[in-house]
C-alpha positions as CSV (number, residue, x, y, z in Angstrom):
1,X,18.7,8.8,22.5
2,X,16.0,9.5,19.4
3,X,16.2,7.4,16.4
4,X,16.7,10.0,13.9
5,X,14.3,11.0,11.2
6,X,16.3,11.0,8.3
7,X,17.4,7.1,8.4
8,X,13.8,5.9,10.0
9,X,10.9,5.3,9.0
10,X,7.4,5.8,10.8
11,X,4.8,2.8,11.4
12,X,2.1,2.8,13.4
13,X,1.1,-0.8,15.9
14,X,-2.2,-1.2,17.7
15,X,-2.5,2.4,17.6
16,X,1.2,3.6,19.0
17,X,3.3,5.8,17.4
18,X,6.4,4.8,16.4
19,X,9.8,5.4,14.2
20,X,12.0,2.2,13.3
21,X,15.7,2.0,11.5
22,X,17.4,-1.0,10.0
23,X,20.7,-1.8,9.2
24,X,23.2,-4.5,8.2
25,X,26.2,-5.6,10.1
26,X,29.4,-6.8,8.5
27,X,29.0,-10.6,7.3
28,X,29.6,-13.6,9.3
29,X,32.0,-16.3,7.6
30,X,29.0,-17.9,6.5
31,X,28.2,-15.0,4.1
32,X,25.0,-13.5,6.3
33,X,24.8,-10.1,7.6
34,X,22.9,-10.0,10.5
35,X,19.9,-7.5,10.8
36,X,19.6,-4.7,13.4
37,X,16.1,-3.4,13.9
38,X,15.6,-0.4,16.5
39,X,12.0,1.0,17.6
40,X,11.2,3.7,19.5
41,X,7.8,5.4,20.5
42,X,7.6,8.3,17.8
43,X,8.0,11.3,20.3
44,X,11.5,10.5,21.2
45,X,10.6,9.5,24.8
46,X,10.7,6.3,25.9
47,X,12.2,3.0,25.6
48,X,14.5,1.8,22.6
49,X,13.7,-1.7,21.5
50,X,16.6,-3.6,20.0
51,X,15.9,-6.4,18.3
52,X,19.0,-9.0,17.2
53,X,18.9,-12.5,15.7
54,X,17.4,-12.0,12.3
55,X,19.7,-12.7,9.4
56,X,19.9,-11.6,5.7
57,X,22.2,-12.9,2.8
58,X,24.1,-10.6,0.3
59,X,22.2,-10.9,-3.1
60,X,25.7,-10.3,-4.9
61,X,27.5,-13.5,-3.4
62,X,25.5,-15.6,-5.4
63,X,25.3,-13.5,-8.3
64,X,24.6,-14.7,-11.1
65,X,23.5,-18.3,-9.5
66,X,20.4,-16.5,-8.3
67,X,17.8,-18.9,-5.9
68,X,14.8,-18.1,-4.5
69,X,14.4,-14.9,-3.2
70,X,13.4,-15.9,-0.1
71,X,17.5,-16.3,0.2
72,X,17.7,-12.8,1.2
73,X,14.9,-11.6,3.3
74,X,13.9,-7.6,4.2
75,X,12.2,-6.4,7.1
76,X,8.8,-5.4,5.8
77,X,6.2,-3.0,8.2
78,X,3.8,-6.3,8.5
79,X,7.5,-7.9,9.8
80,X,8.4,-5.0,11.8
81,X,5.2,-4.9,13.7
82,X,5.3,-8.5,14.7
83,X,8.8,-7.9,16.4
84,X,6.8,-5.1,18.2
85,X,3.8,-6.9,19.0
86,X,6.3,-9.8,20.5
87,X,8.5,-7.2,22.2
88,X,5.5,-6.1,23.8
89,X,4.1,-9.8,24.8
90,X,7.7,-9.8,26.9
91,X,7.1,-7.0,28.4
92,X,8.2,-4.0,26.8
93,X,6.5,-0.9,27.0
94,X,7.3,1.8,24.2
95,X,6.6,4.4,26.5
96,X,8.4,3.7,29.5
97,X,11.8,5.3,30.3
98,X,14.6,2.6,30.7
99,X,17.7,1.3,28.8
100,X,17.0,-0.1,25.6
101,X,14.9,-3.6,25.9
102,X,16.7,-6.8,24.1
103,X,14.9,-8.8,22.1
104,X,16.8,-12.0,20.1
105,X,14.7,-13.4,17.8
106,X,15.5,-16.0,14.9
107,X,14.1,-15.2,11.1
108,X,12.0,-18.5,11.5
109,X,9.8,-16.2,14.2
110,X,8.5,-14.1,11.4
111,X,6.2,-16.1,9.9
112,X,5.9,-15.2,5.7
């Protein structure tokens, strides 16, 4: 499976290649939606990472009793490689063949 190029985007990490997609799962009764990041070595051909775990709040639930915006975190490419660098620290290796490498991480792992 290739993460397509239309819905991901490109980021380069310690000098690999690579394409990662985001997306949002349906909210938990708490009101989060947890965060779904995918990376795969650019070419197409290798190992999918998979990280779960991270958690982002719907800016309209607490419309118009807006807090700090650190309420409802994104995935930046400075977050995105961190997952990667950690993924790798496990053991995951972009270019490998294999089934898709699990990583559960917590938001409090991406240091801001």
């Amino acid at each position: 499976m290739t993460l397509p190029t239309k819905n991901s985007r490109p980021i380069e990490v310690d000098e690999v290649p690579l394409r990662y997609a985001v997306s949002l799962s349906k909210a938990n009764e708490a009101g989060l939606h947890p965060m779904n990041l995918t990376v795969q070595i650019r070419t197409g051909r290798g190992r999918i990472l998979k990280a779960h775990g991270l958690f982002t709040r719907d800016f309209w639930l607490d419309f118009p009793e807006l807090e700090a915006s650190d309420r409802y975190p994104v995935l930046k490419p400075a977050d995105v490689a961190a997952v990667v660098r950690l993924a790798r620290a496990r053991g995951w290796n972009p270019a490998e063949s294999g089934p898709p490498f699990l990583l559960e991480i917590g938001s409090a792992a991406l240091q801001r």
